[in-house]
N, C-alpha and C positions, 0 to 999 in steps of 0.2 A: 542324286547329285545333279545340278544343274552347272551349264559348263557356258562358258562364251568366251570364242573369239574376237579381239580387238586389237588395230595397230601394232601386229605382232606380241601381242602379249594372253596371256590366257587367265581368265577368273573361272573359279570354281567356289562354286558352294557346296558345300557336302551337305542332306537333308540332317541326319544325325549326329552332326558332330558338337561339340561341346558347344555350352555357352561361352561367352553371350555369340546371337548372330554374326558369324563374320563371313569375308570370301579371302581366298587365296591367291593371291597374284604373282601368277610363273610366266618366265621369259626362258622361254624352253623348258628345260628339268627342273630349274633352280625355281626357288621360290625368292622372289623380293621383298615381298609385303603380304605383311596380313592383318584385314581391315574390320572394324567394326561399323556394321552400317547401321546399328542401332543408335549408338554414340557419336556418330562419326568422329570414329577416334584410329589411327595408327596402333595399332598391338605390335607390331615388330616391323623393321624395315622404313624406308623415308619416300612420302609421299611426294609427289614429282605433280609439273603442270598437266602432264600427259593422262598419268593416273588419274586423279582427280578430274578431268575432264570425262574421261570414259566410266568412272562410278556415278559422276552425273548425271552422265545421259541412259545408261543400265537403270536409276534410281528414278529417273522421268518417263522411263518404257514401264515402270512398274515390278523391272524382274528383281531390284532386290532392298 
């Protein structure tokens, strides 16, 4: 599982979890979104400016 903190929000990538590649993005317990960063596609929940800025800049470090 690889996890990061960001602007109060938390992504988690699980190493096993189902396809296709995605992470999970929790604002505390809850989950709001869950992302495909192969497609870059929305799977459930609504991508925001804020989002979107910190999967870019996680996707320009390389981690996912």
């Amino acid at each position: 599982m690889s996890r990061w903190k960001r602007k109060g929000l938390i992504i988690i990538q699980y190493k096993y979890d189902h396809r296709p590649d995605h992470v999970h993005i929790m604002k505390g317990k809850k989950e709001i979104m869950k992302f495909d960063f192969e497609t870059w596609q929305v799977m459930s929940g609504k991508m925001t400016k804020k989002i979107k800025k910190i999967l870019l800049e996680l996707r320009e470090e390389g981690k996912i």
